[in-house]
C-alpha positions as CSV (number, residue, x, y, z in Angstrom):
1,X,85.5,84.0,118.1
2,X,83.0,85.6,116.1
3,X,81.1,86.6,119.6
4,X,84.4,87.8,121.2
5,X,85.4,90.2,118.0
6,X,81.8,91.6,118.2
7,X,81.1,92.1,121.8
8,X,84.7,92.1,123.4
9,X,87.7,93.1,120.7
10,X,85.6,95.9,118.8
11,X,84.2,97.3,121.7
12,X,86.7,97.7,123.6
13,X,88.8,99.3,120.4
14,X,86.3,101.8,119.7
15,X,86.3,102.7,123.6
16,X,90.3,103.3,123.8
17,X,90.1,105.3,120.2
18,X,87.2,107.4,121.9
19,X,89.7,107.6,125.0
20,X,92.9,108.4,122.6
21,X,91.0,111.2,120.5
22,X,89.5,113.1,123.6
23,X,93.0,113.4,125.0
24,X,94.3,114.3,121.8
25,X,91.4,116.8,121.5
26,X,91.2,118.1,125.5
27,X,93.7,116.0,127.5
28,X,98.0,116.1,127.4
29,X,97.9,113.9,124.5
30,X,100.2,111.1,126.7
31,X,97.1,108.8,126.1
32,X,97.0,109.4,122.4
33,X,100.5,109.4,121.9
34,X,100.5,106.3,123.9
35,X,98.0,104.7,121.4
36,X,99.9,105.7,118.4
37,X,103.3,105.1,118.9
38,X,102.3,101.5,120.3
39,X,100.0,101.0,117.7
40,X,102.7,101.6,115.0
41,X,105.2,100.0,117.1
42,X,103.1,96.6,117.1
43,X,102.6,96.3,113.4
44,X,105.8,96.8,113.0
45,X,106.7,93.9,114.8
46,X,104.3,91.8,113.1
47,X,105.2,92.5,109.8
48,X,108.8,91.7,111.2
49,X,107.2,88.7,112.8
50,X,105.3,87.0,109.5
51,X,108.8,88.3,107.1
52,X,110.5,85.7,109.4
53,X,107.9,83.2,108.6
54,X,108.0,83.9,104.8
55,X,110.9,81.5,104.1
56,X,109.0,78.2,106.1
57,X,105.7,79.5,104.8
58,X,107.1,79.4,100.9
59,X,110.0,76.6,100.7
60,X,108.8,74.1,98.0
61,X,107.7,77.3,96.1
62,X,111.1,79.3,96.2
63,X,112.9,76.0,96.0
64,X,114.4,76.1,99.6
65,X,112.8,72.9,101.1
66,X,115.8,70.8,101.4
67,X,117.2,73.5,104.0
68,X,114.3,75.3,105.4
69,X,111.1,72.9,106.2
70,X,107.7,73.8,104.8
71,X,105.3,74.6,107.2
72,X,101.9,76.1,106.9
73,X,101.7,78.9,109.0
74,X,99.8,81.1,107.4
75,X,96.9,78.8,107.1
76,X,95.1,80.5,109.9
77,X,94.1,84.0,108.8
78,X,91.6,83.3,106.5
79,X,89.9,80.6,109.3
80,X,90.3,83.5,111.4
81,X,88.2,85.7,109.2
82,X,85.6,82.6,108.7
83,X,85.0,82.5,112.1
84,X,84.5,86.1,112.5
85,X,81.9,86.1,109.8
86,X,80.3,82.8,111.4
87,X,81.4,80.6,108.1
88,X,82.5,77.0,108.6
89,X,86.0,77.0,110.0
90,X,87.3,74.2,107.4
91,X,86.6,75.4,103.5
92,X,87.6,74.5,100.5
93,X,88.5,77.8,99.2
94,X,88.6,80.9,101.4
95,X,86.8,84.4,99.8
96,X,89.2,87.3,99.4
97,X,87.0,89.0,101.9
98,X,87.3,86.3,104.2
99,X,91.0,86.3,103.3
100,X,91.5,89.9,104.2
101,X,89.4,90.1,107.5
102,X,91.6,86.9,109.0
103,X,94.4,88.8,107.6
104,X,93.2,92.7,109.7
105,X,92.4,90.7,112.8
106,X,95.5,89.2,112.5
107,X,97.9,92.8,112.0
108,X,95.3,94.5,114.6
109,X,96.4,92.1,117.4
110,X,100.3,92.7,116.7
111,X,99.3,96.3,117.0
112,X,97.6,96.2,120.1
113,X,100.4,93.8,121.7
114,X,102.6,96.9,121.0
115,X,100.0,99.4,122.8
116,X,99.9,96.6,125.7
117,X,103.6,96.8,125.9
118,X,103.9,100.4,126.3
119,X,101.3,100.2,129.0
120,X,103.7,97.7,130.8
121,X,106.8,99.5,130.6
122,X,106.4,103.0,129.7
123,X,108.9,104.6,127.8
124,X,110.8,101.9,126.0
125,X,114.5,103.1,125.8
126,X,114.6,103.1,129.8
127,X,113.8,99.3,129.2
128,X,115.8,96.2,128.3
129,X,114.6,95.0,125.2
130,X,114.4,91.8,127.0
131,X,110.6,92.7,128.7
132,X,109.1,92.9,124.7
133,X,110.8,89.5,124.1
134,X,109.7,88.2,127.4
135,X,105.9,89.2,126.6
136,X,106.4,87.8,122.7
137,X,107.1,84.4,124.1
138,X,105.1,84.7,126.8
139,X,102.3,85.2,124.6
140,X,103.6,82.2,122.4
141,X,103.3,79.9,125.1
142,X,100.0,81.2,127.0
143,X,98.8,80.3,123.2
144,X,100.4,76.3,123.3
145,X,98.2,75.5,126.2
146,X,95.2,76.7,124.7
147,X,92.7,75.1,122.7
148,X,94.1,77.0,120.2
149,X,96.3,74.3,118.2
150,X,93.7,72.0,117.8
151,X,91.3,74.1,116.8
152,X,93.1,75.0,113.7
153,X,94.3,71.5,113.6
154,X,98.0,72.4,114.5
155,X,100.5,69.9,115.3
156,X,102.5,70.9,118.8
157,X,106.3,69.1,117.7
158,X,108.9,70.6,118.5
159,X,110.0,72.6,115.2
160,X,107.0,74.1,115.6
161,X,107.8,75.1,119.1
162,X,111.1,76.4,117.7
163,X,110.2,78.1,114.8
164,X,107.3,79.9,116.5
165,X,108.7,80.7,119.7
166,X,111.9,82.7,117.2
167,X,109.4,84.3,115.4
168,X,108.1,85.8,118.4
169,X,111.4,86.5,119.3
170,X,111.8,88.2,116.4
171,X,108.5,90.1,117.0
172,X,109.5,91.5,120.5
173,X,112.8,92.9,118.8
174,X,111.0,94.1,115.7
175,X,108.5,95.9,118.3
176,X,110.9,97.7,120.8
177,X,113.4,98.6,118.0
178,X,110.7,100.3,116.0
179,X,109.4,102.2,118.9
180,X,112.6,103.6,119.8
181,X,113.1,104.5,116.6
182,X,110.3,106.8,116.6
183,X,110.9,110.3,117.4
184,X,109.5,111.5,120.7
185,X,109.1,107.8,122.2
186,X,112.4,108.0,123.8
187,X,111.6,110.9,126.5
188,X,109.0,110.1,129.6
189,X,106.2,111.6,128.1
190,X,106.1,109.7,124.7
191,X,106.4,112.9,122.2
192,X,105.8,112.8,119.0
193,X,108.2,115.3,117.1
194,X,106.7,118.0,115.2
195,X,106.5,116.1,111.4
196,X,104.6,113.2,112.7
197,X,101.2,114.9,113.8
198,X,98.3,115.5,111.5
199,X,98.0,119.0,112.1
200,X,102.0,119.9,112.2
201,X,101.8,121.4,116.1
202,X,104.9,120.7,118.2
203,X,103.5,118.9,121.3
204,X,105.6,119.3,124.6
């Protein structure tokens, strides 16, 4: 992981930020709005995403456990950050740098699903919200067949299976409603309205 954020995911963020700011600079700014609006859109549906978790996350601690069953799914963002930095996967206690890198890595993939998404379909409201669920759980279950579970020493039953396929339910609709919601997304060339850019131009 630690070689793939390095040489793959950074990389190739840096490149479409280079890409985004020269159309923004010289270009139609599609591309850069693009960028943005899915960029905001995906976060959005992560936070959406891990709010949904909250309650399965924190049930012996908000005193829920006899309805809603604990389950430790936050317990990968700070392995992520570990392996990022090259420390031991497994650790007794995690650093709050390490906490907060697993923790980036994992927002800046929910963003990028949402710039992945607008790629896909193009202008959101002329899509069934359907296609972001469809490419939440596909996601999801690309993820199950991976060595991804027991890497992080995650049990495949089948409330897991349930709980984490509806939170990326939940994600896709978290996604596509916030994109619509942002002004300028709706129309086929993804403007921004006049309040939302830096320097306060109207873009058509």
């Amino acid at each position: 992981m630690r070689q793939f954020t390095l040489f793959i995911f950074l990389p190739a963020m840096l490149v479409l930020a280079a890409l985004a700011l020269f159309d923004r600079q010289y270009g139609d700014r599609q591309l850069w709005r693009a960028v943005a609006i899915g960029l905001v859109g995906g976060l959005a549906g992560a936070i959406a995403y891990d709010l949904f978790r909250l309650p399965f996350v924190f049930a012996r601690e908000w005193g829920i456990s006899a309805i809603v069953p604990p389950m430790p799914l936050f317990k990968v963002f700070p392995r992520f950050g570990a392996m990022i930095l090259g420390q031991p996967v497994e650790q007794a206690t995690y650093s709050l740098g390490t906490q907060i890198l697993g923790w980036t890595y994992h927002f800046s993939n929910g963003a990028t699903f949402g710039v992945m998404y607008l790629a896909l379909v193009g202008n959101p409201s002329s899509r069934s919200w359907v296609w972001a669920v469809l490419m939440a759980v596909g996601i999801e279950l690309a993820m199950l067949i991976t060595p991804y579970p027991q890497t992080f020493g995650i049990p495949i039953t089948a409330l897991f299976i349930a709980v984490t396929l509806t939170a990326h339910v939940v994600f896709g609709i978290g996604l596509v409603t916030s994109l619509v919601a942002i002004p300028g997304c709706v129309d086929d060339t993804l403007v921004f309205d006049d309040h939302l850019l830096p320097d306060h131009r109207l873009v058509r």
